[in-house]
Structures are given as C-alpha cells and as structure tokens.
N, C-alpha and C positions, 0 to 999 in steps of 0.2 A: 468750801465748795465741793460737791461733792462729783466722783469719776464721771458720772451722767449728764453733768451740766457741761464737764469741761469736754467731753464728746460731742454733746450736742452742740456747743460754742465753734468746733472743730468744723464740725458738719455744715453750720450758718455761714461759715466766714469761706468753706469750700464750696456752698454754692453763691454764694454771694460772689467769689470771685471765677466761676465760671460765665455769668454775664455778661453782655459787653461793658459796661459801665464799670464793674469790679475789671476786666484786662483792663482797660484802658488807664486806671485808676494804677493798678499793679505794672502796669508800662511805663506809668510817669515816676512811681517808685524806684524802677529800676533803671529810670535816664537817671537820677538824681546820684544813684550810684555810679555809674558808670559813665558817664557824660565824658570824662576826661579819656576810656577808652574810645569806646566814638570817634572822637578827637585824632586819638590816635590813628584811628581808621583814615581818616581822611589824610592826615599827612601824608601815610603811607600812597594812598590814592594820587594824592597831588605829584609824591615823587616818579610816579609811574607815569603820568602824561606828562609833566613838567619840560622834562625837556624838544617836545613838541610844540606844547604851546610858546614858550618862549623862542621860542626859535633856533637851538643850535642839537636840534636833533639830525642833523643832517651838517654835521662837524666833521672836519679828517681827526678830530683827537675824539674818540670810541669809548675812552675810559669815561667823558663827558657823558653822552650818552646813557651807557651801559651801566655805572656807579650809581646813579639817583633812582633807575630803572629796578635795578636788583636789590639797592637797599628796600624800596619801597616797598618790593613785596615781603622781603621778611620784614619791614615793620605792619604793614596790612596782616600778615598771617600771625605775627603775635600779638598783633591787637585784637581778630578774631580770637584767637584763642584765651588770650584775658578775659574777654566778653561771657566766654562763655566756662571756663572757672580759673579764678586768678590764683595765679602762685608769685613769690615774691621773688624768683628767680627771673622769671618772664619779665618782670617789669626793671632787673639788672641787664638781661639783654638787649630790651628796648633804650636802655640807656646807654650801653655800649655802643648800638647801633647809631645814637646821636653824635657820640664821638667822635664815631669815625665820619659822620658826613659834616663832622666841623673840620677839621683835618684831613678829608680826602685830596679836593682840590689843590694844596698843597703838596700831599705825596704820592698823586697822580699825574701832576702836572699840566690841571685845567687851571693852575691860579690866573691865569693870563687872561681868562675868555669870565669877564663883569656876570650876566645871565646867569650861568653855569655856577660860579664860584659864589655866589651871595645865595643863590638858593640853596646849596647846599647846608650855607655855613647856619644861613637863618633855620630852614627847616629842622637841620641838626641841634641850634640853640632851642627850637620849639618842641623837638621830641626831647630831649634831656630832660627841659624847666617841667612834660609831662610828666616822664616815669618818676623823675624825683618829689613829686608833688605826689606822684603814687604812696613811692615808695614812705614817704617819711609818714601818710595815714595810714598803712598797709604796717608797717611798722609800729609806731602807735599802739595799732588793736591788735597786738600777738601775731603779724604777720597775715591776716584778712581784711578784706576790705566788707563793710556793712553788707549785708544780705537783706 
C-alpha cells in the first residue's frame, strides 16, 4: 500500500467521522469503552444526593451526612477524570475510596442508622467490584484501557 492511499484512508475515515452518523457511531465506540466509567459517575452522583433522598440527611450524627456526600464527589471527580484519560493509579484510588465507604459506618459510628450504613456499605461494594473490573482489563493490556 502505498503512503498515498494510507493518507487518503486517513482523510476518508476523518471526514467520515466528522458527520453526524460517524460521532454518533464513535460515541457508541467510546460507551463500549468506558461504560463502567459512566458507571462510576453515577455512583458518585448517587452518593452526593443519597443521603437526602433517603432520609437521614437531616440526622444529629453529620459524619452520616457528610461521608457519602464527600466521598461521592471524589469518586464523580475521578470518574471524570478517567473518562477523560485513564491512568491505572485513578482506578487504585477509586478502589480505595470503595473501602472505605465499606468500613466507614463502622469507624464513624453511623452503623446504628439501617439507610445510612447499607448504602454505604452496598455503594462501596459497587465501586470496588468497578475499579477492580478496571483494573484487572487495564492491567491485562500494559496498563490502558482500549481506545
């Protein structure tokens, strides 16, 4: 093949993918990648209202509150930031941060309050089972995830 074909190849599949059809197409390429970040995004999300919608946002123990609240956005902010280029250290902190929201309620002292202490514990088992479901494909291929 000769440099001219594999430029002009270059040129077809760049405009190709400047049309709606080719984003859309290279959008669903990039869910298939990243889907499990996404994922992450929303846990993160959920822990940030979470303790509103269930009701003990408005608790005298603050650690209840304030734990799911702050986890949540550093797991949203390095789910962003995976999304947008993954390192396989981010997806160790994402997993750290699981940890601890399995074990928060216990060395906070919400284990008492059911709402509070299962969403934790579950949300924390759901970001773990992610990053580790990262990590072990991210691992796999040298440390990247498919592009």
């Amino acid at each position: 093949m000769s440099p001219w074909s594999l430029h002009r190849d270059a040129q077809l599949q760049g405009q190709w993918s400047r049309t709606t059809v080719g984003r859309w197409v290279m959008n669903i390429e990039q869910f298939k990648v990243h889907w499990r970040d996404w994922l992450m995004l929303l846990f993160g999300a959920w822990l940030v209202i979470s303790p509103f919608v269930l009701g003990y946002g408005a608790t005298d123990v603050m650690l209840a509150l304030w734990n799911p609240v702050i986890v949540g956005v550093a797991v949203a902010v390095f789910a962003i930031a995976v999304l947008n280029k993954t390192q396989v250290w981010e997806e160790w902190v994402l997993l750290a941060l699981g940890a601890w929201l399995v074990v928060s309620p216990f060395l906070l002292g919400y284990a008492g309050m059911p709402a509070a202490m299962w969403n934790s514990v579950v949300v924390g088992l759901l970001v773990g089972a992610d990053s580790v479901w990262s990590l072990v494909i991210m691992l796999g291929r040298g440390g990247h995830k498919a592009a």
